[in-house]
C-alpha positions as CSV (number, residue, x, y, z in Angstrom):
1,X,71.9,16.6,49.2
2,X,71.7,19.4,51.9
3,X,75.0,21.3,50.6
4,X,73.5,21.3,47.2
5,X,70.3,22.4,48.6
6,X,71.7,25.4,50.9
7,X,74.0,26.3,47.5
8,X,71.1,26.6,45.2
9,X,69.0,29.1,48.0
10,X,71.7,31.4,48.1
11,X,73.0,31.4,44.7
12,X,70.4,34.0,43.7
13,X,70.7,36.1,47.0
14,X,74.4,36.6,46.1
15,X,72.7,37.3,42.4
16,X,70.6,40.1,43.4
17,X,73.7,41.7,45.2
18,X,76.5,41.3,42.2
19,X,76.9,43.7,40.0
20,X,78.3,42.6,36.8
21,X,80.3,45.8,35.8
22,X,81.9,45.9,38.8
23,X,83.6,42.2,39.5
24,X,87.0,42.3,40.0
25,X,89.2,39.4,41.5
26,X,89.3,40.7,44.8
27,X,92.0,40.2,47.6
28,X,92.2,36.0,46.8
29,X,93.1,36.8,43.1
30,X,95.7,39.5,44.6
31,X,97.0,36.6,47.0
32,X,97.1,34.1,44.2
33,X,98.9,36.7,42.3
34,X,101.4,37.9,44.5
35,X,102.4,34.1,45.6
36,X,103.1,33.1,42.1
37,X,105.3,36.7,41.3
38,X,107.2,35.6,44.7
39,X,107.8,31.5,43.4
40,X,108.8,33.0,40.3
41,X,111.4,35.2,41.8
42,X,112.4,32.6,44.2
43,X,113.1,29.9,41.0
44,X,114.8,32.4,39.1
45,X,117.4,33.5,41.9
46,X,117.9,29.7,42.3
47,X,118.0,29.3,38.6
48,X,120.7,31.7,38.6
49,X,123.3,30.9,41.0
50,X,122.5,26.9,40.1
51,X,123.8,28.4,36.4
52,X,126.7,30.5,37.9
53,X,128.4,26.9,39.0
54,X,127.9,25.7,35.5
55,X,131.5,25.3,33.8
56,X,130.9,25.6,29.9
57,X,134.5,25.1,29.1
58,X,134.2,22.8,26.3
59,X,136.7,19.5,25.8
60,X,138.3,19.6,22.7
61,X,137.4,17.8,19.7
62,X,139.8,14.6,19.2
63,X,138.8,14.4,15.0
64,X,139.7,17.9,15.0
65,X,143.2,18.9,13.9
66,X,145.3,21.2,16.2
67,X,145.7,24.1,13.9
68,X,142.0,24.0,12.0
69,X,140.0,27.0,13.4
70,X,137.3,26.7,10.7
71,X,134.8,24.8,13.1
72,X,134.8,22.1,10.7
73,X,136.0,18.5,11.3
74,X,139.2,17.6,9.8
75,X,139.1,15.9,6.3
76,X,140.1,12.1,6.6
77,X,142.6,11.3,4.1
78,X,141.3,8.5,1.8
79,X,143.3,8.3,-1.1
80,X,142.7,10.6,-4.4
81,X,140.2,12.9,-4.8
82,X,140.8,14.5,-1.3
83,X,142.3,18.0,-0.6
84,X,145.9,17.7,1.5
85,X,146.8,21.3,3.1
86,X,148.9,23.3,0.7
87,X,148.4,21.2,-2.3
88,X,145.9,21.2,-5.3
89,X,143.7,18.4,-5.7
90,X,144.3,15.2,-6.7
91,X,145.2,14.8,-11.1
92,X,146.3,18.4,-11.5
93,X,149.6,19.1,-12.2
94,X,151.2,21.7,-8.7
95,X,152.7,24.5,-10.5
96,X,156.3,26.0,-8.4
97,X,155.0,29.5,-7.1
98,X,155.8,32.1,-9.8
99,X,155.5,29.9,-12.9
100,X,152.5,29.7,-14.7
């Protein structure tokens, strides 16, 4: 009970003294600040060599066919109804280049 005692008698001495308009943070809140502005600089010089030993070489898709460069998966071949490379779909009639 004493600590709450000797805080309640000189909570409105340091009243009487503060003036509102002029609080500022003071040279703690500049400590606080600078420490956190010198973490953050320190993780993000980490951050970046840890990333300059990354390798994002990728390994090539294995349902992807050798010569597609379209970014989209190879079609499996599944009977009629499926596109094969060079040819019209399935129950159209292929037509020789030239002839209509």
């Amino acid at each position: 009970m004493y600590a709450t005692q000797a805080l309640t008698q000189l909570v409105p001495l340091a009243a009487d003294e503060l003036d509102k308009n002029k609080v500022t943070p003071g040279v703690l809140g500049f400590l606080v600040f600078a420490a956190l502005a010198v973490g953050t600089w320190l993780l993000m010089k980490s951050m970046n060599r840890h990333m300059g030993k990354v390798d994002f070489e990728e390994t090539p898709d294995p349902a992807a066919r050798p010569g597609d460069t379209d970014g989209e998966p190879a079609e499996v071949s599944s009977g009629a109804g499926t596109k094969a490379a060079g040819t019209k779909a399935a129950g159209t009639k292929a037509t020789a280049p030239g002839k209509g």
